[in-house]
Structures are given as C-alpha cells and as structure tokens.
N, C-alpha and C positions, 0 to 999 in steps of 0.2 A: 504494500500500500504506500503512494506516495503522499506526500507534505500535502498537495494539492487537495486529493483524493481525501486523507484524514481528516483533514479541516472540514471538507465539505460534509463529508460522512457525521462529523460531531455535530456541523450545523442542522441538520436536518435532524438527529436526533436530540438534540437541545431544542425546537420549536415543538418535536411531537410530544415531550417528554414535559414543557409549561403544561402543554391542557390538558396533563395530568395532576402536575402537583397545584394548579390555581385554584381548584375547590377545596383544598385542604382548609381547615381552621375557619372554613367563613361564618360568620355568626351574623345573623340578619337584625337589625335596626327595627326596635320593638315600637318608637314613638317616630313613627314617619313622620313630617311635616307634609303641607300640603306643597305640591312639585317635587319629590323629592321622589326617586323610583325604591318602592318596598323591597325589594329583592337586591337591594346596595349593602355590600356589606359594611359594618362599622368601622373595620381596622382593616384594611386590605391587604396590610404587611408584606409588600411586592418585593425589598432588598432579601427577606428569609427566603422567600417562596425562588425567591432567583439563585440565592446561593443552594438552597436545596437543589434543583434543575441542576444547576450545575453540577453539582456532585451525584447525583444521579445517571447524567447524560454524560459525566465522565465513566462513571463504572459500566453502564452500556457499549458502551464505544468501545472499551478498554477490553470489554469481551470479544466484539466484534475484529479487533487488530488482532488478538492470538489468535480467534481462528483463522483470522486471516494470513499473518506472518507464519505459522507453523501446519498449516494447513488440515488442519483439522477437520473439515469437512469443504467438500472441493465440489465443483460444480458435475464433478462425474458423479458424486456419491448426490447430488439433486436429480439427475436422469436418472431415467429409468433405463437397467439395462436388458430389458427383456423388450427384446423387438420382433412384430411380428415377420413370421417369414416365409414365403410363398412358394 
C-alpha cells in the first residue's frame, strides 16, 4: 500500500466511521424554546467524538494495512475458484 493509497484508504474510513460514533452521548434538550429544533442535542461535544473517530479509524485502517502489507487475505482467496466447465 502506498503513502497515497493509505491516506486515502484512512480518509474514507474516518468519514464512515463519524456517523458512527456522532450518536454516541447525545442527550436531547428537555425545555425546547420556541424555534429551536427538539431533537438538538444539548452538548454536542464534537473535539471527543473526533478524537474518538480518530482513534477508531486508526485501529481500522491499521487492520486493513496488515492484511494488506503481509497478505493475509489476497484477492485470489475473494474469487471463487471453482469455475464452471464445459
């Protein structure tokens, strides 16, 4: 996996990986005012929820380069090799 390849690989998995952890902790806002959307959470606490992602879509990743660097599972073992044959 090259330099290019990794970054991009982690970026993609640091966006899937927010709208995982952004519902974590939200606790909804019991005295709405009026204008104000019910379903806004009180403390949205976005630097924790980011540094979590991060650390999470690192350990992700971090899986994804060993099996990739030591080949651990290769695109021959995603084929199937039983083809039919006439």
């Amino acid at each position: 996996m090259g330099l290019v390849t990794g970054v991009a690989i982690y970026f993609v998995i640091w966006w899937i990986t927010l709208f995982v952890v952004l519902p974590f902790g939200v606790e909804q806002n019991q005295n709405v005012k009026e204008g104000n959307d019910p379903g806004a959470p009180v403390q949205h606490r976005m630097l924790k929820k980011m540094a979590i992602n991060t650390g999470l879509a690192f350990v992700l990743w971090s899986i994804i380069y060993i099996v990739d660097v030591y080949d651990i599972i290769t695109i021959k073992d995603l084929v199937s090799t039983h083809s039919i044959n006439n």
